[in-house]
C-alpha positions as CSV (number, residue, x, y, z in Angstrom):
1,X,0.0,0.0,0.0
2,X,1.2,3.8,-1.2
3,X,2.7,4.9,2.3
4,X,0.9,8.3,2.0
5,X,-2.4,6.4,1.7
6,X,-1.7,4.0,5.2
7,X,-1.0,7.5,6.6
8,X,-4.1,8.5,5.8
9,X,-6.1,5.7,6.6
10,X,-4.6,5.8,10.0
11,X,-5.7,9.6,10.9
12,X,-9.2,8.4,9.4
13,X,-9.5,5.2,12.0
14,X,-11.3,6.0,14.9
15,X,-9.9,3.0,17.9
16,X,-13.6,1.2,18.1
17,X,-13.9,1.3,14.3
18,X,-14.1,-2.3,13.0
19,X,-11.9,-2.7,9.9
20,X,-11.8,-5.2,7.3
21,X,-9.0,-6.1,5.0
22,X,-9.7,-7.8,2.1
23,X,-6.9,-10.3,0.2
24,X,-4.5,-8.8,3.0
25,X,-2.8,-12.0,2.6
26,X,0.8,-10.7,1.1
27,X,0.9,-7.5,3.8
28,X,-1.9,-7.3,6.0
29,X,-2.9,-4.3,7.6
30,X,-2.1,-4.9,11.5
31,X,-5.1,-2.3,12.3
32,X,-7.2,-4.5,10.7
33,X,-9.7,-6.5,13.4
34,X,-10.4,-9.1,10.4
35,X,-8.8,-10.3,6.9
36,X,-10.4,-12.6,4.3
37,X,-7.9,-13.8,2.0
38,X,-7.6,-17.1,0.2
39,X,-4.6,-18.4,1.9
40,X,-4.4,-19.0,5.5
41,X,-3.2,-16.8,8.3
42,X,-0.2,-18.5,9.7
43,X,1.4,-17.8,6.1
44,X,0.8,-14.1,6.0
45,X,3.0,-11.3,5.5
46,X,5.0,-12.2,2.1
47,X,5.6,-9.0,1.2
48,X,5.4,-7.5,4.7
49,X,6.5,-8.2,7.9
50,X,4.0,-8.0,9.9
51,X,4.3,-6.7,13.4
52,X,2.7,-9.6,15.7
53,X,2.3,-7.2,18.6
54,X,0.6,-4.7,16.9
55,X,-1.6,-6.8,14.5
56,X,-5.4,-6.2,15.6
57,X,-6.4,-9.4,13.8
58,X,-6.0,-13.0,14.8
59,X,-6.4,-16.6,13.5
60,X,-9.7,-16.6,14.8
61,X,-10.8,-13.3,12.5
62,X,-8.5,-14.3,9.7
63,X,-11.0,-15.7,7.4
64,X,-10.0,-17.7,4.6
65,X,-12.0,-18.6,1.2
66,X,-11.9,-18.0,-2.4
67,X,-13.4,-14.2,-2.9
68,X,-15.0,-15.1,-6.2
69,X,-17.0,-17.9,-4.8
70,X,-20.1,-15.5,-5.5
71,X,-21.4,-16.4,-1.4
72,X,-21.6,-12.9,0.7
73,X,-18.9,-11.8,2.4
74,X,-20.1,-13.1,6.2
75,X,-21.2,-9.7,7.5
76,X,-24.1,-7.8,7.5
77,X,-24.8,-4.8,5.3
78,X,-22.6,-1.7,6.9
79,X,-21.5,-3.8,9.8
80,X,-17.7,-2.6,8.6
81,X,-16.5,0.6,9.7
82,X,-13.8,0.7,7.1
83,X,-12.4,-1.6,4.2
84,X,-9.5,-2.2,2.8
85,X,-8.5,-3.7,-0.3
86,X,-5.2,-3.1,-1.3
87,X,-3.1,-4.8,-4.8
88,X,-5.8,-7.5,-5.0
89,X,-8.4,-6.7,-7.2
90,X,-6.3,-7.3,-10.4
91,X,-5.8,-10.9,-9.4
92,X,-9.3,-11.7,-9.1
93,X,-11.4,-13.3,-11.9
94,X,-14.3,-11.8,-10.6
95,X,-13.2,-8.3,-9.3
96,X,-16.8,-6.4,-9.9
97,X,-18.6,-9.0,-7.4
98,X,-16.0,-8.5,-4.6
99,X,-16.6,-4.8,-5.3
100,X,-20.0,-5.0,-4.9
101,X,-19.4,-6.9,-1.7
102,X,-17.1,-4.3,-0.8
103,X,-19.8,-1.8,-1.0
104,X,-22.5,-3.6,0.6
105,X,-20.4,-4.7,4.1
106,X,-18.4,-1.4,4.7
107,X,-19.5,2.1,5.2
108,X,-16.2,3.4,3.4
109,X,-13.4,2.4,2.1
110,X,-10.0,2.5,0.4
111,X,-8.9,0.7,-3.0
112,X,-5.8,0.7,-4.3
113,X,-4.8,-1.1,-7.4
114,X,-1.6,-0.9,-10.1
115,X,-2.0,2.0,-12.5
116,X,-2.0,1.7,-16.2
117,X,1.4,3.7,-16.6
118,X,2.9,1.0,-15.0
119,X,0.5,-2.1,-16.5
120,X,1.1,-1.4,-19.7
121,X,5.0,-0.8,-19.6
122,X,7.3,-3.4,-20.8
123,X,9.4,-4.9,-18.8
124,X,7.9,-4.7,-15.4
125,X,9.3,-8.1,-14.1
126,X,9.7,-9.9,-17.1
127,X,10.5,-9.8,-21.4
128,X,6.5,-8.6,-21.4
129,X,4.3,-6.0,-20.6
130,X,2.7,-5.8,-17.1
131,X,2.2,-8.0,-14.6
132,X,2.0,-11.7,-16.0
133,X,-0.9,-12.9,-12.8
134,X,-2.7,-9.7,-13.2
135,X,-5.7,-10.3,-15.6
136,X,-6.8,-6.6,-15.9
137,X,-6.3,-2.9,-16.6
138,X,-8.2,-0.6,-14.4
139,X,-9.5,3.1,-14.6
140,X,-10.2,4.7,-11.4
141,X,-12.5,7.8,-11.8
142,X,-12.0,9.1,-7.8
143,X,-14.7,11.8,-8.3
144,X,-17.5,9.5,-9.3
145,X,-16.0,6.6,-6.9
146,X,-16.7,4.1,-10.0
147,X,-14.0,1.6,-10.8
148,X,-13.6,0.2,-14.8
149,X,-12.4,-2.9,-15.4
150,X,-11.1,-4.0,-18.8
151,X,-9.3,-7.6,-19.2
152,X,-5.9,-7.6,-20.7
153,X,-5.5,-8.3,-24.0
154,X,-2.8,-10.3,-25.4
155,X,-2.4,-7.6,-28.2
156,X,-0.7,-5.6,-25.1
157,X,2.1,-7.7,-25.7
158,X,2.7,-6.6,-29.4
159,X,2.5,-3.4,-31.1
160,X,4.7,-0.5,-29.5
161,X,1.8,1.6,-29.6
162,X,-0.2,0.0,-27.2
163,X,2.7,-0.3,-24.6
164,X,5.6,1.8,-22.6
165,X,9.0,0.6,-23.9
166,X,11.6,-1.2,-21.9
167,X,12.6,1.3,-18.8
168,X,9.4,3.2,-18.4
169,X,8.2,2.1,-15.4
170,X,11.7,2.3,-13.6
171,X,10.9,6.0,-14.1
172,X,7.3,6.0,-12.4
173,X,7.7,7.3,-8.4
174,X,5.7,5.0,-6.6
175,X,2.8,7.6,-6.3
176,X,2.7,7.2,-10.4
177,X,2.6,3.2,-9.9
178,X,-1.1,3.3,-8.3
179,X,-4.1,4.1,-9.0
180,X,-6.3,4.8,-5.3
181,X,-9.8,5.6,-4.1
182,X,-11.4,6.7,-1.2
183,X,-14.9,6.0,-1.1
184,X,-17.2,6.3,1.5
185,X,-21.2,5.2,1.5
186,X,-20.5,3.6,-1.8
187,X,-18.5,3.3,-5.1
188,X,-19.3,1.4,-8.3
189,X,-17.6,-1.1,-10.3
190,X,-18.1,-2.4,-13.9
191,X,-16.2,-4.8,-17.1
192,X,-15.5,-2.1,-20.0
193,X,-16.4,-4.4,-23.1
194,X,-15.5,-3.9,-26.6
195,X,-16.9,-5.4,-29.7
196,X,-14.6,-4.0,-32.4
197,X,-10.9,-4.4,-32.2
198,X,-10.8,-0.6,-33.4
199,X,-12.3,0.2,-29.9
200,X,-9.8,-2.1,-28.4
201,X,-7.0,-0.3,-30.1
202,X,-8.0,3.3,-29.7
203,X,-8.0,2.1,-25.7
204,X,-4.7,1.0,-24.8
205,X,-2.9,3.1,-28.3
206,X,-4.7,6.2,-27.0
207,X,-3.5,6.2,-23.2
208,X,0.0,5.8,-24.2
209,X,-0.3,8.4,-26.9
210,X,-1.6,10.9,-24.1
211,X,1.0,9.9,-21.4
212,X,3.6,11.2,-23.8
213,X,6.2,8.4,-23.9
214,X,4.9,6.0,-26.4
215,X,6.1,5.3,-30.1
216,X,3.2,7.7,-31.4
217,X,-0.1,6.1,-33.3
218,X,0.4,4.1,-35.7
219,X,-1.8,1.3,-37.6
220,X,-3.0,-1.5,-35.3
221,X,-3.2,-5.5,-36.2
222,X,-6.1,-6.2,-37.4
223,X,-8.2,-9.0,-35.8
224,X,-11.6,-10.0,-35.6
225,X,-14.4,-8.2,-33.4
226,X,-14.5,-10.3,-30.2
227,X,-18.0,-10.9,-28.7
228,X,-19.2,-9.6,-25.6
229,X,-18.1,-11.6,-22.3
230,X,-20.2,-11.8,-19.2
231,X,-19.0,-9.7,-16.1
């Protein structure tokens, strides 16, 4: 989580809000009083070490099942004070459900998920673009608390235009690497669907265009309209 965000959070918490962190597995949030993630407690804090003392959760409110399972989260509507769900939605086959889930458990909230500067640069941690276990790109529009999903295209991986070359995200600060939100009553999610590879081009060719560090436009591959997929 963006350092300036945890900050944030922290001045926000009141000390009998109830807080929720959801897929805290990697680097839960010790304020947290519960975590759902889909691996188990006792192997937390991969890419955090958590601080025992001061973790507010425990084995018996670490919660563990598959998020996509499409059964409710196990509280009731606005029993959360505040939720958390930090570099997890992009993993998730089913991110606009656990949104929705989200939204109906917690009063307000904080997302926080990779930004499309760095998911569609080359070279992240690997000869391709992105992150290779992320399945989408998301757009964050703060002001109307509404999250966009759009599943990544293989396509990403080819033309220049569609993609930051080799060395561009090594640039980003790590403010530039995120994309956050702050919601609080409610926010909305949805899948971004396009039906003519033209629509899918002007996407991703059009962002990096607009950032300013692409190749510049130039013709796409041409491919056959893809038909609409369920959210």
């Amino acid at each position: 989580m963006l350092a300036a965000s945890a900050e944030r959070i922290d001045e926000l918490l009141r000390p009998e809000d109830v807080v929720l962190d959801l897929g805290g597995w990697a680097a839960p949030f010790e304020r947290a009083d519960w975590v759902v993630d889909l691996l188990p407690y006792e192997t937390r804090g991969l890419y955090g070490s958590s601080n025992p003392e001061r973790e507010r959760f425990d084995a018996t409110t670490w919660i563990v099942r598959d998020l996509c399972d499409r059964e409710p989260l196990p509280f009731a509507d606005d029993e959360i004070d505040f939720a958390i769900c930090s570099h997890t939605l992009e993993d998730l086959r089913d991110p606009v459900w656990v949104c929705a889930e989200l939204a109906r458990v917690a009063k307000a909230g904080y997302v926080e998920v990779p930004s499309r500067l760095e998911e569609q640069s080359y070279g992240v941690h690997g000869p391709w673009v992105g992150w290779s276990h992320h399945h989408w790109l998301v757009d964050v529009d703060s002001p109307g608390a509404r999250l966009e999903f759009v599943f990544k295209p293989h396509v990403l991986h080819g033309p220049e235009q569609f993609h930051f070359p080799a060395g561009f995200a090594e640039r980003l600060s790590a403010a530039e690497r995120v994309q956050t939100l702050f919601w609080e009553g409610s926010f909305g999610a949805a899948e971004r669907i396009f039906t003519t590879p033209e629509e899918l081009d002007a996407y991703l060719g059009d962002f990096v265009t607009a950032s300013g560090s692409g190749s510049g436009p130039r013709r796409g591959l041409r491919r056959r309209p893809r038909s609409g997929r369920g959210a």
